[in-house]
Backbone as CSV, one residue per row, in Angstrom:
resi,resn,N_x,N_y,N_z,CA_x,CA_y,CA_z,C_x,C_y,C_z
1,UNK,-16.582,-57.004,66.677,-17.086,-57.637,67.877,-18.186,-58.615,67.511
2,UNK,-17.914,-60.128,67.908,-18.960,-60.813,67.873,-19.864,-60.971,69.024
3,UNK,-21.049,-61.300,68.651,-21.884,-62.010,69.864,-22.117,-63.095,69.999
4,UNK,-21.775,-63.535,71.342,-21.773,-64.765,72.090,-22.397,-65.438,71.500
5,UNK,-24.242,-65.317,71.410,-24.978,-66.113,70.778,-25.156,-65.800,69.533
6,UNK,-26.202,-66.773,68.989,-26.258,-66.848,67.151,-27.450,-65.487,66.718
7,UNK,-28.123,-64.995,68.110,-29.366,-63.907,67.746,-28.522,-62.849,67.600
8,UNK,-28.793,-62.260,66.431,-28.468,-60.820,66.500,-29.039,-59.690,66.658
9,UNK,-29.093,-58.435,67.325,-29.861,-57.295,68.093,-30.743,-56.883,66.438
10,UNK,-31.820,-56.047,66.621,-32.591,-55.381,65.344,-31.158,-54.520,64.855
11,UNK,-30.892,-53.438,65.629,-29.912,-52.390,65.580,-28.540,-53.096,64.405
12,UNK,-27.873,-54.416,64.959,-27.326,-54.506,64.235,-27.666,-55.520,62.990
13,UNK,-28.728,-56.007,62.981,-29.563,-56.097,61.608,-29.520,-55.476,60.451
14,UNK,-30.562,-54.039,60.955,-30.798,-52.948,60.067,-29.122,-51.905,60.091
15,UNK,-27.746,-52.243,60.493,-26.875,-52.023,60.611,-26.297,-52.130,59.544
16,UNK,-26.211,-53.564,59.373,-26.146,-54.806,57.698,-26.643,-54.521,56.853
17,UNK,-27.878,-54.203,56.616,-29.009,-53.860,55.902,-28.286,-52.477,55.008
18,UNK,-28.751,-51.401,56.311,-28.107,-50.200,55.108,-26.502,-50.248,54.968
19,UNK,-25.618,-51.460,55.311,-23.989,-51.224,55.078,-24.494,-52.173,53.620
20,UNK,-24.982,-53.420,53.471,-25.271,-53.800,52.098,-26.241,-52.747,50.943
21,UNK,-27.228,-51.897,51.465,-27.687,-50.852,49.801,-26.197,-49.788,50.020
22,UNK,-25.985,-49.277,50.868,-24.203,-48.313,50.873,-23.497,-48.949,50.200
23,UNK,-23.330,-50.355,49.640,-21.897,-50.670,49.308,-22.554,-51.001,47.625
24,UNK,-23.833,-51.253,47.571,-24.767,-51.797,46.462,-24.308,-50.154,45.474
25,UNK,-25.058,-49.337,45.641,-25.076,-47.930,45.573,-23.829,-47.339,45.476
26,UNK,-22.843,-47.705,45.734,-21.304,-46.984,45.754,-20.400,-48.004,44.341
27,UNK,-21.002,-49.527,44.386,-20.180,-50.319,43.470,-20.639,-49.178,42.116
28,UNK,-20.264,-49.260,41.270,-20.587,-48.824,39.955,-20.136,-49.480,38.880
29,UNK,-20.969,-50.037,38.074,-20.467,-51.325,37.076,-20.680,-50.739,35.755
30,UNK,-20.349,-49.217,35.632,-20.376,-48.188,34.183,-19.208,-48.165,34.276
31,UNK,-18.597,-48.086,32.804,-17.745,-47.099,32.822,-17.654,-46.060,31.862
32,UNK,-17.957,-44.333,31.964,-17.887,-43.474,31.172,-16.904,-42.919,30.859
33,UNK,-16.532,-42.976,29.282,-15.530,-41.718,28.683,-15.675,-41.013,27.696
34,UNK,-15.454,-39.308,27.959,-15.606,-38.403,26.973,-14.406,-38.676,26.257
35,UNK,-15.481,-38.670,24.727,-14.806,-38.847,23.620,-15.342,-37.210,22.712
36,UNK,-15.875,-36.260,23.137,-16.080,-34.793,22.103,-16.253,-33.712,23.827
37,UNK,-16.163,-32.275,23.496,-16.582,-31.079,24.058,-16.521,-30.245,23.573
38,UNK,-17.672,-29.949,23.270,-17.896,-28.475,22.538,-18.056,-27.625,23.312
39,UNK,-17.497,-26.337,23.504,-18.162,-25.055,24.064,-18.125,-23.884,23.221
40,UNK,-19.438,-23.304,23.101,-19.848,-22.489,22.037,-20.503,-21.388,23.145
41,UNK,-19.673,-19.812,22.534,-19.534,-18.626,23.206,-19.782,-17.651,22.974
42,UNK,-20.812,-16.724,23.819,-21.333,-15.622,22.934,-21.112,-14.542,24.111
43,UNK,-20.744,-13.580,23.313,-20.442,-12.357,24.345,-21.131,-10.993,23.782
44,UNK,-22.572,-10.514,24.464,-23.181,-9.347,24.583,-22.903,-8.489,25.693
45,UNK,-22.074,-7.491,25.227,-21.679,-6.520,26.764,-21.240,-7.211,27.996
46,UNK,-21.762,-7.054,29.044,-21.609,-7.407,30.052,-22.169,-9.439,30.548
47,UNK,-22.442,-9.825,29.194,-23.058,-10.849,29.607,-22.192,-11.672,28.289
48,UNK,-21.965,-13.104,29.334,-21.530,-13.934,28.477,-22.372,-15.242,28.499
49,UNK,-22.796,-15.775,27.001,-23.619,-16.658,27.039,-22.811,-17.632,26.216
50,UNK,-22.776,-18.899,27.311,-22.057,-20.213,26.430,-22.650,-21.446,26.949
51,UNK,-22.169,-22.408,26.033,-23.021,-23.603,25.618,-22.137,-24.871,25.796
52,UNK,-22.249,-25.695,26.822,-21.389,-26.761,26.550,-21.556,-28.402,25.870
53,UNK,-21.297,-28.787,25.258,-22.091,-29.782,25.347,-20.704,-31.015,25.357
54,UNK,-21.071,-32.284,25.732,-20.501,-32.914,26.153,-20.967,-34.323,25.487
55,UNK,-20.148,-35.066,24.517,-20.285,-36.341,23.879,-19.747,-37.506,24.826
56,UNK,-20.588,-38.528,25.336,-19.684,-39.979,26.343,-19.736,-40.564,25.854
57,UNK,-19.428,-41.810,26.288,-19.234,-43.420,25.745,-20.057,-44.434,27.344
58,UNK,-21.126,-44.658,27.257,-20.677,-45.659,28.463,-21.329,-46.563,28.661
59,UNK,-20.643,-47.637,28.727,-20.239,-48.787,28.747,-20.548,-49.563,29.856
60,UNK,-21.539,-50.845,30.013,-21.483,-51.213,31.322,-21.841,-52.858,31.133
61,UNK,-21.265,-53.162,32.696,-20.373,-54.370,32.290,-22.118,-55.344,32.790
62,UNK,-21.903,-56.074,32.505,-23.228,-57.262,32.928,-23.019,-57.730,34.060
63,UNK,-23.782,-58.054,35.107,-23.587,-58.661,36.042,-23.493,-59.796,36.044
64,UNK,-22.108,-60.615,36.585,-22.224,-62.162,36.489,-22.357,-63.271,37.443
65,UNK,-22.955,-62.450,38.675,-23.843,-62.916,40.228,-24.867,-63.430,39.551
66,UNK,-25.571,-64.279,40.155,-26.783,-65.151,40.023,-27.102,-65.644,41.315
67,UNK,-28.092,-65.432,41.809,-29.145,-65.808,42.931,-29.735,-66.480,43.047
């Protein structure tokens, strides 16, 4: 829905506002991939104690916007 005239209400201002940091915040210009996983396991009685650990890669692209 447009409006008639060129003023636009505060409401749908600050509408714009947080739909541009929502879409800012959701883009994601990483990209991660596991390349190792270790899980290391210890079992005392009733209790199991383990360890994960997790090797990534990530990669992120440059931004090529200019302002």
């Amino acid at each position: 829905m447009m409006a008639t005239n060129g003023n636009k209400s505060l409401m749908r201002c600050l509408g714009e506002f947080v739909g541009h940091i929502v879409h800012a915040v959701k883009s994601d210009s990483t990209t991660t991939k596991e390349v190792n996983r270790t899980v290391e396991q210890k079992m005392e009685g009733s209790r199991t104690l383990r360890r994960t650990t997790i090797d990534e890669i990530e990669i992120r692209q440059e931004d090529t916007k200019s302002d």
